[in-house]
C-alpha positions as CSV (number, residue, x, y, z in Angstrom):
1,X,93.3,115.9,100.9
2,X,92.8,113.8,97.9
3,X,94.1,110.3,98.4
4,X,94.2,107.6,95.0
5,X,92.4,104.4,95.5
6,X,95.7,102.5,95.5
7,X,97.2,104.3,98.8
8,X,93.7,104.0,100.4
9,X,93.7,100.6,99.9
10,X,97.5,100.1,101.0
11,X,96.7,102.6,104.2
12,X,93.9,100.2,105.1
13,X,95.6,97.0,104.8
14,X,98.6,98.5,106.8
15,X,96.1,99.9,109.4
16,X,94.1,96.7,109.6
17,X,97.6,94.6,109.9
18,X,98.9,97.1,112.7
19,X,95.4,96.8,114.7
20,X,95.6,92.9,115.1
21,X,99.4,93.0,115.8
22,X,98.6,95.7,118.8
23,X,95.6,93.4,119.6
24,X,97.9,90.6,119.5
25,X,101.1,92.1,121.4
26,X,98.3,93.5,124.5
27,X,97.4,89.7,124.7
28,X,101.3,88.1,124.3
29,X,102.1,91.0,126.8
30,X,99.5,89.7,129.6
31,X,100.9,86.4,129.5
32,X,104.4,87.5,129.8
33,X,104.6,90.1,132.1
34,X,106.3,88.7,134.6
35,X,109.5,88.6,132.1
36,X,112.0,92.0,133.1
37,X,108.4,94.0,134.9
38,X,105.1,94.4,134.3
39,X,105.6,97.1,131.9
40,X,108.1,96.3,130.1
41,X,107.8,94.6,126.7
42,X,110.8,92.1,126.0
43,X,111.3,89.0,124.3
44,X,114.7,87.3,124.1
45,X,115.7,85.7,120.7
46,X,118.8,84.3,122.1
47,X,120.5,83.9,125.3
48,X,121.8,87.5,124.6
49,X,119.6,89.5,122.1
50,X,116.4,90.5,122.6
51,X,113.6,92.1,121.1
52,X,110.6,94.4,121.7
53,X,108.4,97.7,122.2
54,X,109.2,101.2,123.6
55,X,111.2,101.8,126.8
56,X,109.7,105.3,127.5
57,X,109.9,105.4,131.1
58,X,112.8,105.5,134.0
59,X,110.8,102.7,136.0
60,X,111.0,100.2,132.7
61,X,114.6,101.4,131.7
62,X,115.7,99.6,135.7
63,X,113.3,96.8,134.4
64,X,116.2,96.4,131.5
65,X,118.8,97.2,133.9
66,X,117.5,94.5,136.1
67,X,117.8,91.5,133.3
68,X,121.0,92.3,132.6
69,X,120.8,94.6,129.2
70,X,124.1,96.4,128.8
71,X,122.9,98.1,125.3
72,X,120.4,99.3,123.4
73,X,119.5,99.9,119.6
74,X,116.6,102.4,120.0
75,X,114.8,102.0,116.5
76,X,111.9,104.4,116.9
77,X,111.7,107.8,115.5
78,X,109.2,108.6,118.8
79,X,111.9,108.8,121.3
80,X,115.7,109.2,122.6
81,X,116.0,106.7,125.3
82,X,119.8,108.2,126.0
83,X,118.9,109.9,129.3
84,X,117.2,107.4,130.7
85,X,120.1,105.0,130.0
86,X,122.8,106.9,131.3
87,X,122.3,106.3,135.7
88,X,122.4,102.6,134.5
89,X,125.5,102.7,132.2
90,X,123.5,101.4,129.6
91,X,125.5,102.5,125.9
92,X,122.3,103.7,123.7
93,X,122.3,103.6,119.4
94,X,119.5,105.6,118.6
95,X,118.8,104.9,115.1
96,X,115.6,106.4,114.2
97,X,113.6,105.1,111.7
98,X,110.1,105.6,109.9
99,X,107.9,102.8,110.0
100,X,106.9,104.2,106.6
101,X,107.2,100.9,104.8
102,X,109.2,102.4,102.3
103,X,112.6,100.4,101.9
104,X,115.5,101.5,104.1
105,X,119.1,102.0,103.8
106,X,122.1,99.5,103.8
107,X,123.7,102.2,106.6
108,X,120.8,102.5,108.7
109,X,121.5,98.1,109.3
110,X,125.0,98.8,109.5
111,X,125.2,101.6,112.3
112,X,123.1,99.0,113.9
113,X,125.2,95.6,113.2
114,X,128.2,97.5,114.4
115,X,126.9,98.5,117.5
116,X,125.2,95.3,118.5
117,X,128.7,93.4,117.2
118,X,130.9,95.5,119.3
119,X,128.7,95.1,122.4
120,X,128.6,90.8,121.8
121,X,132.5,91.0,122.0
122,X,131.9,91.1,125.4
123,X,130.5,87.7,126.7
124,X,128.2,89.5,129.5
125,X,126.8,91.8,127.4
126,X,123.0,92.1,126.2
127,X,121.8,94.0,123.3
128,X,118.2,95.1,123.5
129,X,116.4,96.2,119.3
130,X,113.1,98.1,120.3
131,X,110.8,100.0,118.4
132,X,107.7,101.2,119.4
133,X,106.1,98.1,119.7
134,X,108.4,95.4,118.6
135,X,106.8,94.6,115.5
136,X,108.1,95.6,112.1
137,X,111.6,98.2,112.9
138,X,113.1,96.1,116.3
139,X,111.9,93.2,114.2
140,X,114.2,94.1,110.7
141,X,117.3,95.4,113.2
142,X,117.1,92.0,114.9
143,X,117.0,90.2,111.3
144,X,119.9,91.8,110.0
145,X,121.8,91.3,113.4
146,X,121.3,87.5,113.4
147,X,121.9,87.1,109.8
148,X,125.1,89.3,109.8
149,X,125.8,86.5,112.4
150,X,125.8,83.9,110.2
151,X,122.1,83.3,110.1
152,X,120.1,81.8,107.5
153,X,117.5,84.5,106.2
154,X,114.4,82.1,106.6
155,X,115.8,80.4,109.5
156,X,116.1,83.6,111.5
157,X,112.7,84.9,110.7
158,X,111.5,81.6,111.8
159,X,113.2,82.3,115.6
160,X,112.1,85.7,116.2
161,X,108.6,84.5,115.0
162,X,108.4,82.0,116.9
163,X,109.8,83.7,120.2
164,X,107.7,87.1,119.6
165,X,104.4,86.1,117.4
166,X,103.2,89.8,117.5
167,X,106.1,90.8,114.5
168,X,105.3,91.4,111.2
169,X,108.1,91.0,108.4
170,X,106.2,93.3,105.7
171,X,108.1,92.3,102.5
172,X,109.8,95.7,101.6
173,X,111.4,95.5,105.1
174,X,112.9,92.1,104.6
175,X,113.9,93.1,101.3
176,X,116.0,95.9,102.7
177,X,117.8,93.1,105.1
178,X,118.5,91.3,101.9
179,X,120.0,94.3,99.8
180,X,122.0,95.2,103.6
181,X,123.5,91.7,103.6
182,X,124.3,91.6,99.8
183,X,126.5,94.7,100.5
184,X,128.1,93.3,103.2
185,X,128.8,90.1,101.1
186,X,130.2,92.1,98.6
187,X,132.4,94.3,100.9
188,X,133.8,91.2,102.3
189,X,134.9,90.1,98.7
């Protein structure tokens, strides 16, 4: 397959960025394991949103159970993490998304803003964004969340960076939040 010099390039400066943020997250994880279960990969932004890597298995979905998350937005395209929500009550948006780097849609931050704002009208709720590791997709869902909640833009990415080191705001990601949150501005108009 004949690839141009320009997607080579891009392919190995996304693969070389992805390597040290998996190198990164193995290390943050080992130092942090001791948070919801040793295999579990969660970071909480706030007292009531939190953010990180793939559920895949029953064992860490009781791990989630256990500190208290009553919902989940399941950003990877990998996996459905319904059925191993539902013997824990646990109310599931899967909202499957490429980490293509390509820019996403206004509804694909809405479906996910609606369902995380719903859940927060309940004071003992906890909304869990995951991806498959908690770097770019959990990381732009959580963005838009805490800016559609009045967040500054710069402010929030400041938080979840400095909560969860291992995410990586790539540009055309944050630049979907900020065409998501100029439509909401002007639907509120």
């Amino acid at each position: 397959m004949f690839v141009g010099r320009g997607a080579e390039s891009r392919f190995r400066e996304v693969l070389q960025r992805q390597t040290k943020a998996l190198a990164s997250n193995q290390v943050w994880l080992r130092k942090s394991a001791g948070d919801v279960g040793s295999g579990m990969d969660i970071t909480w932004i706030t007292g009531r949103i939190a953010l990180g890597g793939g559920i895949w298995t029953a064992e860490n979905m009781a791990a989630i159970a256990r500190a208290g998350v009553t919902h989940v937005i399941d950003m990877q395209i990998e996996f459905d993490d319904t059925p191993l929500a539902e013997p824990y009550g646990i109310a599931v948006l899967w909202n499957p998304t490429d980490d293509d780097f390509q820019p996403k849609p206004a509804e694909l931050f809405q479906q996910g803003v609606d369902f995380a704002l719903e859940a927060l009208e309940d004071q003992s709720a906890k909304v869990f964004i995951h991806c498959a590791a908690g770097v770019h997709r959990a990381a732009m869902m959580t963005l838009a969340l805490l800016c559609s909640q009045g967040w500054e833009l710069n402010d929030a990415m400041g938080t979840i960076s400095s909560r969860r080191p291992v995410v990586d705001f790539a540009e055309v990601y944050v630049e979907s939040v900020e065409n998501f949150l100029k439509q909401q501005v002007r639907a509120g108009d």
